[in-house]
Structure formats: structure tokens, C-alpha cells
SEPALO-475085 format. One line per field, with one value per atom (N, C-alpha, C, O): residue in three letters; x, y, z; chain; atom name. Coordinates in nm, 3 decimals. Layout:
# SEPALO-475085
rest <- c(ALA | ...);
X <- c(X | ...);
Y <- c(Y | ...);
Z <- c(Z | ...);
kette <- c(A | ...);
atom <- c(CA | ...);
***
This chain:
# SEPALO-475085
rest <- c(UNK | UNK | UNK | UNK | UNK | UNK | UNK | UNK | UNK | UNK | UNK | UNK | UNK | UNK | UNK | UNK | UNK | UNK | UNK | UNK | UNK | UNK | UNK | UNK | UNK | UNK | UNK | UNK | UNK | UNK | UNK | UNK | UNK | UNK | UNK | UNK | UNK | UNK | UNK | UNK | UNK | UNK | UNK | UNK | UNK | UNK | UNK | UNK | UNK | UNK | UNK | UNK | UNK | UNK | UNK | UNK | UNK | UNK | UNK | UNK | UNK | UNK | UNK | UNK | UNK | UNK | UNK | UNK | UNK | UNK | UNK | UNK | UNK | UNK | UNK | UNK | UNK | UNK | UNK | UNK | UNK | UNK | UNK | UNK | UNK | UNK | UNK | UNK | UNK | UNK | UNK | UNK | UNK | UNK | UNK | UNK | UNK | UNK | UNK | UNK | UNK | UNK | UNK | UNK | UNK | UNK | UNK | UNK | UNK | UNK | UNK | UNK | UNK | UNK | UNK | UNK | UNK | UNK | UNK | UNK | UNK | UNK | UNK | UNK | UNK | UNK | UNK | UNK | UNK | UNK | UNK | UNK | UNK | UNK | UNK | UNK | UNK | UNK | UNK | UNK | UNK | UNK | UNK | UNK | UNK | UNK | UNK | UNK | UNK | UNK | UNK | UNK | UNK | UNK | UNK | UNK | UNK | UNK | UNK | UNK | UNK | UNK | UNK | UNK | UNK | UNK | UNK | UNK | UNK | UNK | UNK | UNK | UNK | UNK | UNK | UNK | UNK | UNK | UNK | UNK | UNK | UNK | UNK | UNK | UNK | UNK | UNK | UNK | UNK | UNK | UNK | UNK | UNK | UNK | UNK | UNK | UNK | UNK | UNK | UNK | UNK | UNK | UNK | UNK | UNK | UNK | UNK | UNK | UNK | UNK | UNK | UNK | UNK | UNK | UNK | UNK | UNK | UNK | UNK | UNK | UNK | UNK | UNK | UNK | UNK | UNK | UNK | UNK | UNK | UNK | UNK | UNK | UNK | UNK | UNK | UNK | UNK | UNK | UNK | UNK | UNK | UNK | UNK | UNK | UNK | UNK | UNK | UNK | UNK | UNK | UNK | UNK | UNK | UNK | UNK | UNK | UNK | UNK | UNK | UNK | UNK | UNK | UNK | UNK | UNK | UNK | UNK | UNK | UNK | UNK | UNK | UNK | UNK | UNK | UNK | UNK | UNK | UNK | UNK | UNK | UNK | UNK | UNK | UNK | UNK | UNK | UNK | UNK | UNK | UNK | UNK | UNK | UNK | UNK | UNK | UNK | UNK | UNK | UNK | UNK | UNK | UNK | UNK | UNK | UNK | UNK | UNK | UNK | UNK | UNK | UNK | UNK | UNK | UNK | UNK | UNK | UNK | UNK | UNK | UNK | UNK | UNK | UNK | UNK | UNK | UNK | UNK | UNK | UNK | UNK | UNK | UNK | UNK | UNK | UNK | UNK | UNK | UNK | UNK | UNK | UNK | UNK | UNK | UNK | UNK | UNK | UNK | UNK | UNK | UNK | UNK | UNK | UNK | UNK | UNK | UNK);
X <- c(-1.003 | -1.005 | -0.869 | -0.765 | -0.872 | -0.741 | -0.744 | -0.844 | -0.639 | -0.604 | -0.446 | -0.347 | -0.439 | -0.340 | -0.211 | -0.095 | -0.282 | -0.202 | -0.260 | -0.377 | -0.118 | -0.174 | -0.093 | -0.103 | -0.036 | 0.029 | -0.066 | -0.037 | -0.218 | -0.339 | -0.412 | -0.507 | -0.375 | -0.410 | -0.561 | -0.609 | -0.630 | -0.722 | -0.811 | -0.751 | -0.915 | -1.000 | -1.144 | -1.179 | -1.214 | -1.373 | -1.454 | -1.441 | -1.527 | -1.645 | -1.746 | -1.816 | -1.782 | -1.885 | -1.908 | -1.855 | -2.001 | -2.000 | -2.126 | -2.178 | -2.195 | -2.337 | -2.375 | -2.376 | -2.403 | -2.427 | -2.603 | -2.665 | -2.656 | -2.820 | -2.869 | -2.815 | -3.007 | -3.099 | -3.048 | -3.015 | -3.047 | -3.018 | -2.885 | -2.842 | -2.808 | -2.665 | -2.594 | -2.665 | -2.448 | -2.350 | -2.228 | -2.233 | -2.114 | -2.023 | -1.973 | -2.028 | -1.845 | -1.803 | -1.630 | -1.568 | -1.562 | -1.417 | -1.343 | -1.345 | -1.280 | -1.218 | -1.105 | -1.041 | -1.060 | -0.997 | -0.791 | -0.706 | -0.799 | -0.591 | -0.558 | -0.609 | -0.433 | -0.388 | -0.265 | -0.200 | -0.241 | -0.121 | 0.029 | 0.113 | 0.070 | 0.168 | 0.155 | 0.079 | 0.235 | 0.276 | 0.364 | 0.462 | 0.343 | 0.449 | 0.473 | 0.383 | 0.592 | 0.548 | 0.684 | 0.799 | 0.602 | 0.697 | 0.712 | 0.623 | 0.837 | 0.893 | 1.000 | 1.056 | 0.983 | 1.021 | 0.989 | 0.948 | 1.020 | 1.011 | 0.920 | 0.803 | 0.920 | 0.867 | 0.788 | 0.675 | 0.870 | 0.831 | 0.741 | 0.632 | 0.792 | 0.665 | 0.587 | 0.685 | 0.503 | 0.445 | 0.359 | 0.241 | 0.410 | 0.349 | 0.334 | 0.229 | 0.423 | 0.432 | 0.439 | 0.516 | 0.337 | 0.322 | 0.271 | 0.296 | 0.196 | 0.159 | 0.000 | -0.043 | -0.112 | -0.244 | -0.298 | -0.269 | -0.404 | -0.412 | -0.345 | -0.393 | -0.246 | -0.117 | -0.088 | -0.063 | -0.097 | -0.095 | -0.163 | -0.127 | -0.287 | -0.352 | -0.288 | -0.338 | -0.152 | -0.091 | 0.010 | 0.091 | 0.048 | 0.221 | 0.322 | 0.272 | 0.428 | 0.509 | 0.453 | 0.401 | 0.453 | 0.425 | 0.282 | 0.265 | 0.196 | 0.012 | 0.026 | -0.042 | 0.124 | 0.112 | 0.152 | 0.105 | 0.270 | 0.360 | 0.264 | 0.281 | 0.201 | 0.120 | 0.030 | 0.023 | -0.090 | -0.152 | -0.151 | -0.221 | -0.039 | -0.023 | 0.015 | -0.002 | 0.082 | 0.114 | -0.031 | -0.030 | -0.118 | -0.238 | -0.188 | -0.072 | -0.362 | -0.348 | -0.261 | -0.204 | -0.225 | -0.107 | -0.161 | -0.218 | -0.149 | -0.126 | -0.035 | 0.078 | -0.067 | 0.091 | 0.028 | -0.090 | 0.140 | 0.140 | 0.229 | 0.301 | 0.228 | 0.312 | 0.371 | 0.284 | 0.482 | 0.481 | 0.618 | 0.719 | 0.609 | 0.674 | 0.674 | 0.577 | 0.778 | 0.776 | 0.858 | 0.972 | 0.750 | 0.840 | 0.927 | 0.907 | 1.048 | 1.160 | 1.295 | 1.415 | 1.221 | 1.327 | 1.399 | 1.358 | 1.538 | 1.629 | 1.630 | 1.562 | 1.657 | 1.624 | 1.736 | 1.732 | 1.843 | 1.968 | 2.002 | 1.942 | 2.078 | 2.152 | 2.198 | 2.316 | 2.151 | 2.218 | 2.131 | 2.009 | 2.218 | 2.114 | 2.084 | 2.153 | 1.918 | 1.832 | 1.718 | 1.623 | 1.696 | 1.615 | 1.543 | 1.422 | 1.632 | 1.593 | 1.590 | 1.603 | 1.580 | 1.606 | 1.713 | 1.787 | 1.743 | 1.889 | 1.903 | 2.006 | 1.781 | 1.820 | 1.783 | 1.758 | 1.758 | 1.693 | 1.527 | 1.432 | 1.566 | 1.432 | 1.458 | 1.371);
Y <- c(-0.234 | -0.092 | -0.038 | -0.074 | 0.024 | 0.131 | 0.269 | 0.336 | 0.287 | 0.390 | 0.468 | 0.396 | 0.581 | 0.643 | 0.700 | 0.701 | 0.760 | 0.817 | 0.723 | 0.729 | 0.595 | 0.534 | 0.644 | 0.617 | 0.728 | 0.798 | 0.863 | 0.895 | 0.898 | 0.977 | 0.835 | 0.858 | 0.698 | 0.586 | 0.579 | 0.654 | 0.448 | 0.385 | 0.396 | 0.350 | 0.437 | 0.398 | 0.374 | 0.463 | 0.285 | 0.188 | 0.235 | 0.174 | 0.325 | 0.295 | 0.226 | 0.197 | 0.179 | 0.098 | 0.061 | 0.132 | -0.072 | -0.115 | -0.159 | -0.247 | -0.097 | -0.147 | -0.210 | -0.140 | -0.278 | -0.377 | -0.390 | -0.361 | -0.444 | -0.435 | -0.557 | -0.653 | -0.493 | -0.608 | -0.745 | -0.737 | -0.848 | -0.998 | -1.026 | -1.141 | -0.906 | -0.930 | -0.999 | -1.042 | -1.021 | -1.078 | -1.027 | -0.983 | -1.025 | -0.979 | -1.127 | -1.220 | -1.154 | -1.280 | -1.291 | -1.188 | -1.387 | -1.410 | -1.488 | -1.605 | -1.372 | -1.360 | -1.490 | -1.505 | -1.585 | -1.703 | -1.671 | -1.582 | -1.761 | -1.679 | -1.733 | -1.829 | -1.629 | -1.623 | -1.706 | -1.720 | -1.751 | -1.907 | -1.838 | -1.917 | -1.727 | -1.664 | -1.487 | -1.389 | -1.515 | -1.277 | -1.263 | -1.337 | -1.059 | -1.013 | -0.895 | -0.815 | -0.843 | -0.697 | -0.625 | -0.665 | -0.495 | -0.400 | -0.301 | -0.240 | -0.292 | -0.185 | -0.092 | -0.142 | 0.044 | 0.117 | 0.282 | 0.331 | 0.360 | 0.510 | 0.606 | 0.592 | 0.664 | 0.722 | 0.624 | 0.629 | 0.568 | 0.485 | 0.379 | 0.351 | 0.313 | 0.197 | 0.299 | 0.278 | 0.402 | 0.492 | 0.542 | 0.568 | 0.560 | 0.602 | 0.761 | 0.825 | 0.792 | 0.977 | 1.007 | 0.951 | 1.116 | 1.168 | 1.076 | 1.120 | 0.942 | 0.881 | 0.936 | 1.001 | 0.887 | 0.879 | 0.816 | 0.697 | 0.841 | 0.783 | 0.738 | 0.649 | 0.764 | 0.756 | 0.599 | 0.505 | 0.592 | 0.416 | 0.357 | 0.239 | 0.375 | 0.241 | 0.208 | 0.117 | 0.267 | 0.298 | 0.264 | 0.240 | 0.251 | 0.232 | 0.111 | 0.011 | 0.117 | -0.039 | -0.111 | -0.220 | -0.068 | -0.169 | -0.206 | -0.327 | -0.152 | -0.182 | -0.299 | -0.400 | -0.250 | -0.324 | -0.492 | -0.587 | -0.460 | -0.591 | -0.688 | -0.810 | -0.648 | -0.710 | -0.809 | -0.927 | -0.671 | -0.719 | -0.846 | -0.947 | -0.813 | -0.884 | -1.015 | -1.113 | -1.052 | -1.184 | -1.284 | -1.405 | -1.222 | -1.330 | -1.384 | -1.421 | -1.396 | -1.492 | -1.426 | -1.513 | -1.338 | -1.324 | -1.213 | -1.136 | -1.196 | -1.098 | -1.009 | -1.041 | -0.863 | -0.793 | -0.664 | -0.645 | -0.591 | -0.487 | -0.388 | -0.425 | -0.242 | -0.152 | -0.072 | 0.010 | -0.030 | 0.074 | 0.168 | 0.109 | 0.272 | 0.328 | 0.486 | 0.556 | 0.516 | 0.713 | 0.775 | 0.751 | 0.874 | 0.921 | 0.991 | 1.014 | 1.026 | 1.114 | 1.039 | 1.064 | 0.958 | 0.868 | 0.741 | 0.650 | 0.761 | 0.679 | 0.543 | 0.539 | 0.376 | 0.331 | 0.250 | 0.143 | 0.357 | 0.318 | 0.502 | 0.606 | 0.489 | 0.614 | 0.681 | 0.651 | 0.806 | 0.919 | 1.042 | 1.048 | 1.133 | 1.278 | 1.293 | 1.338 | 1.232 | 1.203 | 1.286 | 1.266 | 1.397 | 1.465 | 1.532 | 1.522 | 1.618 | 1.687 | 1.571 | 1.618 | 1.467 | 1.360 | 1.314 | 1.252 | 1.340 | 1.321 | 1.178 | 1.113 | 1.130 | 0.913 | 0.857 | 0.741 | 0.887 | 0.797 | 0.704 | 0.728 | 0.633 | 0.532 | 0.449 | 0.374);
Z <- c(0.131 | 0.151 | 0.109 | 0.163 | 0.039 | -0.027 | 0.073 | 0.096 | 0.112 | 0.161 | 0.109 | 0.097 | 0.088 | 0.049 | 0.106 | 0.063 | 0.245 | 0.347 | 0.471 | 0.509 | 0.554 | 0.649 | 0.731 | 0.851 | 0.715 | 0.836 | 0.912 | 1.027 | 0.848 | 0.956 | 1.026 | 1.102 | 1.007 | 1.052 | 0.987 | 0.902 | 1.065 | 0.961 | 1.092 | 1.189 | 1.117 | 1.244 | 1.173 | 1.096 | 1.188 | 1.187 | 1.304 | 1.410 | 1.299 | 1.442 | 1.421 | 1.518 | 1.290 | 1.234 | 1.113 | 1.027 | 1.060 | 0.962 | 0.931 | 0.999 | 0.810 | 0.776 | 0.707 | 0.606 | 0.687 | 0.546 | 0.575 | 0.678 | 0.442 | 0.386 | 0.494 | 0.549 | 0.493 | 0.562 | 0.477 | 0.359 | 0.538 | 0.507 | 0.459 | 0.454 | 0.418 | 0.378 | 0.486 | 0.577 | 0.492 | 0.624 | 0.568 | 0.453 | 0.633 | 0.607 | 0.583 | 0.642 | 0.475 | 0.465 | 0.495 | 0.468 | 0.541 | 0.581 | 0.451 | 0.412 | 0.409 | 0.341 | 0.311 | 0.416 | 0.210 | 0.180 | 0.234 | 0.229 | 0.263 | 0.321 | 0.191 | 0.132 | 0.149 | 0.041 | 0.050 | 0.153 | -0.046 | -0.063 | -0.047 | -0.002 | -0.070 | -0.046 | -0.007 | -0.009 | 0.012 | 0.061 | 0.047 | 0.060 | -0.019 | -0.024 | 0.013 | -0.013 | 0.080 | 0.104 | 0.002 | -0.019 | -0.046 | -0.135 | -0.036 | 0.022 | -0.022 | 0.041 | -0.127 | -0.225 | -0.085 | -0.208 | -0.184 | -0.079 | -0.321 | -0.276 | -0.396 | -0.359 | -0.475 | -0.519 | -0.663 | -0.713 | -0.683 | -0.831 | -0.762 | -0.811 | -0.634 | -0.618 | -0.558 | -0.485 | -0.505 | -0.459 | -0.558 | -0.532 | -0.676 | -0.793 | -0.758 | -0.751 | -0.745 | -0.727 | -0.874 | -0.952 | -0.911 | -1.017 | -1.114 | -1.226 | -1.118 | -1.181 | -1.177 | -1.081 | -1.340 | -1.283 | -1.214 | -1.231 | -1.100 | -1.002 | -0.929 | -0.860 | -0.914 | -0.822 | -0.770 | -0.846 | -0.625 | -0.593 | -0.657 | -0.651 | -0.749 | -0.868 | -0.966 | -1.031 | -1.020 | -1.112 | -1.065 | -1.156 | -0.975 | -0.920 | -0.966 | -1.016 | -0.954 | -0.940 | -0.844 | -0.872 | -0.727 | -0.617 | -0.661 | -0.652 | -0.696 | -0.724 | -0.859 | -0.879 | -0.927 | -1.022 | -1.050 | -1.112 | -0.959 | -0.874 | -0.776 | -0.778 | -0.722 | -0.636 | -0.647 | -0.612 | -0.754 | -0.811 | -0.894 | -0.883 | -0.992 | -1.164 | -1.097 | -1.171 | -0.929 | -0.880 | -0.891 | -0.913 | -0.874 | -0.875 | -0.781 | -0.763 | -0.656 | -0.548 | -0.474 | -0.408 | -0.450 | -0.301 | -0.266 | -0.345 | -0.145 | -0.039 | -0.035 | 0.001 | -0.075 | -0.075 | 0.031 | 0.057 | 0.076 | 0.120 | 0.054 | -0.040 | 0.104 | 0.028 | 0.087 | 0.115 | 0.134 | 0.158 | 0.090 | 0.051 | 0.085 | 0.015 | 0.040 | 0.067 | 0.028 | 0.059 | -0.055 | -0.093 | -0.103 | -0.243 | -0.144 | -0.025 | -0.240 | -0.154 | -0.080 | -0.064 | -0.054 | 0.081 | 0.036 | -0.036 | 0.106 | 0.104 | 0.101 | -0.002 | 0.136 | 0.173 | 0.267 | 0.328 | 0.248 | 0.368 | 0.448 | 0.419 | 0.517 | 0.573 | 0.505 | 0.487 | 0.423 | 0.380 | 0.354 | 0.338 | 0.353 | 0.285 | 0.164 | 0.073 | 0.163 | 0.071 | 0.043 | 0.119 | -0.070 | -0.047 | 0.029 | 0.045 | 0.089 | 0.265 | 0.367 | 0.480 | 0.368 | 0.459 | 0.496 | 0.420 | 0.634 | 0.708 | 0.723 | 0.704 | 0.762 | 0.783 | 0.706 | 0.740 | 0.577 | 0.505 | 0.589 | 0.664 | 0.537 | 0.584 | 0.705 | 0.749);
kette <- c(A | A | A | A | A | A | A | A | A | A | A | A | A | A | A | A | A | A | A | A | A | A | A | A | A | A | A | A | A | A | A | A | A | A | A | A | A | A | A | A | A | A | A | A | A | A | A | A | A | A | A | A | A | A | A | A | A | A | A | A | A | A | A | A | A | A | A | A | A | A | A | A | A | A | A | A | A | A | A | A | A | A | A | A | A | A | A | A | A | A | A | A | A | A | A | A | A | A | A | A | A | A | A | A | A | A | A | A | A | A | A | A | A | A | A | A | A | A | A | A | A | A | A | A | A | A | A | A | A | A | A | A | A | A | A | A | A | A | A | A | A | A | A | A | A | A | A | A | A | A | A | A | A | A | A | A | A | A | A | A | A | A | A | A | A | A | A | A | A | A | A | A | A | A | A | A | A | A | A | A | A | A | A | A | A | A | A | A | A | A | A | A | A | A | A | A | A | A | A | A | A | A | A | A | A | A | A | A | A | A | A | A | A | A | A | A | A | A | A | A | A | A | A | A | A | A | A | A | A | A | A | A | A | A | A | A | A | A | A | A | A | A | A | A | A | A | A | A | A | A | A | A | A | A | A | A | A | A | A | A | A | A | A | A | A | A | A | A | A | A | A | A | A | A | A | A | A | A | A | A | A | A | A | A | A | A | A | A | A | A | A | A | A | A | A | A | A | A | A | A | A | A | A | A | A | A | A | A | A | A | A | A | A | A | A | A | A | A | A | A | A | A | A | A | A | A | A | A | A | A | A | A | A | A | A | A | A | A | A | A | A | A | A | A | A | A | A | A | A | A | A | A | A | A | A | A);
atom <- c(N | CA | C | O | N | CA | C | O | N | CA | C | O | N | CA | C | O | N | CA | C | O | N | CA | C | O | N | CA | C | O | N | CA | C | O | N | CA | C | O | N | CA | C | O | N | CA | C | O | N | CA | C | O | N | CA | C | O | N | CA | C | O | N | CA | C | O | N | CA | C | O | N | CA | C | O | N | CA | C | O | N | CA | C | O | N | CA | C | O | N | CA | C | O | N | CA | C | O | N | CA | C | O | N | CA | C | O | N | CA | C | O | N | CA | C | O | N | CA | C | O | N | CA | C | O | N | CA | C | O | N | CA | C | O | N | CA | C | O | N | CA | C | O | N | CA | C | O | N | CA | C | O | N | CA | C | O | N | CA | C | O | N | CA | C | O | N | CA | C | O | N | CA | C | O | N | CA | C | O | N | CA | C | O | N | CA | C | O | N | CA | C | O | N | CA | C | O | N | CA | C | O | N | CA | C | O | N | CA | C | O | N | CA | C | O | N | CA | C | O | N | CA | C | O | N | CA | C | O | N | CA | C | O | N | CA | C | O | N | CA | C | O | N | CA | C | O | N | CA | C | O | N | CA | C | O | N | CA | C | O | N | CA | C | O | N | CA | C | O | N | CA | C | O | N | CA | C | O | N | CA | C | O | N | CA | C | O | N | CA | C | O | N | CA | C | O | N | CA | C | O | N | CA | C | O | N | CA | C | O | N | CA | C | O | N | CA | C | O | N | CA | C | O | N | CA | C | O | N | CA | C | O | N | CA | C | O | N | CA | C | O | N | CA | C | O | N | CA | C | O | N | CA | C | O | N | CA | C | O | N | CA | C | O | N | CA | C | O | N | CA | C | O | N | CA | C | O | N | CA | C | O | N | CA | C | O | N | CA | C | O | N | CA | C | O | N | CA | C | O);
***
């Protein structure tokens, strides 16, 4: 599941799948990675935005791994006044 904005969070009240289908458990992946980053891994102003991103692309192109993303266009990623942002990240 792709989601764009986790800041409105992710909530499931249910899940349907076809007569005789099953849901299946997914294989653990041999390594992980998480991208932490700001507008460029975010893909602000890119097409399709996060499908298009550094971080989407990084992730992906690893084959086999597990990545996460997160990223805020705009923002710092130490202490300073960063684009209207007083703490950075």
C-alpha cells in the first residue's frame, strides 16, 4: 500500500478479498533500509511525485530489500532556520 501523506495516519476497518481467495504472508526481506531526506527524496515537484522520487527510486532499484521513506520537502535535517522552519527536523 502506497500512501503519500502518513501524517493523516493509515487506519484498516476491513479487508475483502474474492470467494476462495486468502490473503498470503509476505517473504522477510534479506536486508532494510530506511531513507530519511527532504524535498528531492520526497519527489516534490516531480511526475507523480513519491513514484518518481530519489528515495522511490533508491529503494526500489536495491532489489530484495525493505525500505521505508520518509522525507519532508522544506525541512532541515539538523537545527536551523530552514524554510519557515525554526528546528529543522
Amino acid at each position: 500500500m502506497r500512501v503519500t501523506n502518513w501524517a493523516y495516519g493509515v487506519q484498516i476497518a476491513q479487508v475483502h478479498v474474492a470467494h476462495g481467495d486468502k490473503l498470503i504472508k509476505l517473504p522477510n526481506f534479506g536486508r532494510t533500509i530506511e531513507i530519511i531526506g527532504d524535498s528531492l527524496t520526497a519527489g516534490q515537484y516531480s511526475t507523480l511525485e513519491g513514484l518518481s522520487s530519489y528515495g522511490y527510486g533508491l529503494g526500489a532499484g536495491l532489489g530484495n530489500t525493505e525500505y521505508s521513506i520518509t522525507a519532508y520537502p522544506g525541512i532541515c535535517l539538523f537545527d536551523k532556520l530552514c524554510w519557515g522552519n525554526l528546528r529543522g527536523m
